[in-house]
C-alpha positions in Angstrom: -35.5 -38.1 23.7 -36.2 -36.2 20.6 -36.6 -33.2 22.3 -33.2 -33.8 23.8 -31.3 -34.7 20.4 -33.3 -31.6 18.8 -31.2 -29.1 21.2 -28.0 -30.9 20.0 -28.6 -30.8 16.5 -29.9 -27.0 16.7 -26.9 -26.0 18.9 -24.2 -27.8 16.2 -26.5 -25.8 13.5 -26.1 -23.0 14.7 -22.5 -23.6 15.3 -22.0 -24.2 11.7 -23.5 -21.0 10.7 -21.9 -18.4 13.1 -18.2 -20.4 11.7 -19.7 -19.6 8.5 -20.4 -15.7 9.2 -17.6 -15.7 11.4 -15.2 -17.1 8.0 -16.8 -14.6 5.7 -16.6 -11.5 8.0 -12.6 -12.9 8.0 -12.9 -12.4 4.6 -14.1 -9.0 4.4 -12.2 -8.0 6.7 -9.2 -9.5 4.5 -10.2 -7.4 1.6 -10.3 -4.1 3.1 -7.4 -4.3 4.7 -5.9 -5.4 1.0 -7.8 -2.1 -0.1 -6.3 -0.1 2.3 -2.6 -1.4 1.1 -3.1 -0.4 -2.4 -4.7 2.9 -1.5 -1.8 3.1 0.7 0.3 2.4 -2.5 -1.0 4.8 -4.6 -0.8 7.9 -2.0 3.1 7.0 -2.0 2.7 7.1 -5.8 0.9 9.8 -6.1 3.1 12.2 -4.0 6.3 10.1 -5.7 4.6 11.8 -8.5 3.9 15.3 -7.5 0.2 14.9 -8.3 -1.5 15.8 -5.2 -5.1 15.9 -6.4 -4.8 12.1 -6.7 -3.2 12.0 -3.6 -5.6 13.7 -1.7 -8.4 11.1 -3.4 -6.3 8.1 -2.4 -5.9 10.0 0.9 -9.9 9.5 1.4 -10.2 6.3 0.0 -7.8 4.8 2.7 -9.5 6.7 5.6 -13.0 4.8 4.1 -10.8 1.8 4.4 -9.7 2.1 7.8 -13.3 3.2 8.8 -14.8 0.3 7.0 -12.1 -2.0 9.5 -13.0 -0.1 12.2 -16.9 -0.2 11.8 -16.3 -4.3 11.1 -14.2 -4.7 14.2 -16.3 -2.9 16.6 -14.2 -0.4 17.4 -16.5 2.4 15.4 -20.2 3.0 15.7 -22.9 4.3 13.3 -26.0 6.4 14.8 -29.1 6.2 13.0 -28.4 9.6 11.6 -25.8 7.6 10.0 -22.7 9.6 11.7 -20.0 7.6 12.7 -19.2 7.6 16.8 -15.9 6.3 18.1 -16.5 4.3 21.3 -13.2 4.1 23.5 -10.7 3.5 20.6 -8.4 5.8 19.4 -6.4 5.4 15.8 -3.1 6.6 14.8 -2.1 6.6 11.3 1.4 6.8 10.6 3.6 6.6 7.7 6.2 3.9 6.8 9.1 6.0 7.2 11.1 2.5 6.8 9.8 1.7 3.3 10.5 5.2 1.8 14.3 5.4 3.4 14.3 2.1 1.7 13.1 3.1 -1.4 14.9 6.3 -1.0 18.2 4.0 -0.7 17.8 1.5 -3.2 17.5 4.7 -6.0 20.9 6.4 -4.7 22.6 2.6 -5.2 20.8 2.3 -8.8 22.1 6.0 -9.9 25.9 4.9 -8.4 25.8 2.2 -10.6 24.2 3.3 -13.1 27.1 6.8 -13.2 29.7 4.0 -12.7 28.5 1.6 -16.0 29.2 5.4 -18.0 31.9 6.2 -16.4 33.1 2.3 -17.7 31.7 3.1 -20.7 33.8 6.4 -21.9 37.2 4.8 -20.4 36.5 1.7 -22.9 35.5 4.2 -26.0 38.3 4.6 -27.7 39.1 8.6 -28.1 39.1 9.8 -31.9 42.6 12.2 -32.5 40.8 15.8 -32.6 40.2 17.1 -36.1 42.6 18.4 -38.4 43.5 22.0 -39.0 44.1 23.7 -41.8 47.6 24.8 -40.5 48.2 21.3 -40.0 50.7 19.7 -42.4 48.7 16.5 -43.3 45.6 18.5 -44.3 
């Protein structure tokens, strides 16, 4: 009988720890995926910006991202030499076209508005009577 409730208890042990591993590979994988959004970010940012040097950086810091997922998931193996080796998984990367129209869209309504606020502005400023001339009488 102990023998028997020995098997149990090591089988719900174990159990407990592959939920564990399994909860804080979850959270790893979390993170880098949260990495890859803000390196994401700053690419955007950094081409927003003209700067393509940091661009280029951000550039390799989200490909180390995605290869980080991909080693974590299984989809990407390391040799011993320590070269990464796809296995039968291909990646695209694409870019959020939708997000920069967006962005691109929301800047066009802020400048409209913005041109229409001065164009209120100037009709509610009240004109001053051009300056007097000298062949003016009341000069």
């Amino acid at each position: 009988m102990r023998r028997h409730a020995a098997s149990h208890v090591s089988a719900k042990l174990r159990l407990v720890a592959e939920q564990e591993l399994a909860s804080e590979a979850g959270a790893l994988l979390d993170s880098a995926r949260m990495l890859e959004q803000r390196a994401i970010r700053l690419i955007e940012e950094s081409e927003q910006a003209g700067d393509r040097r940091a661009a280029v950086a951000a550039l390799r810091e989200a490909r180390g991202c995605i290869e980080l997922q991909a080693r974590m998931t299984g989809q990407l193996e390391v040799s011993a030499s320590g070269r990464a080796g796809v296995q039968a998984t291909q990646v695209n990367v694409q870019v959020d076209t939708q997000a920069r129209d967006l962005d691109e869209e929301l800047r066009r309504v802020l400048r409209e508005r913005q041109e229409e606020a001065a164009m209120r502005e100037r009709r509610q400023t009240p004109q001053l009577p051009p300056p007097l001339q000298p062949e003016d009488d009341n000069w």
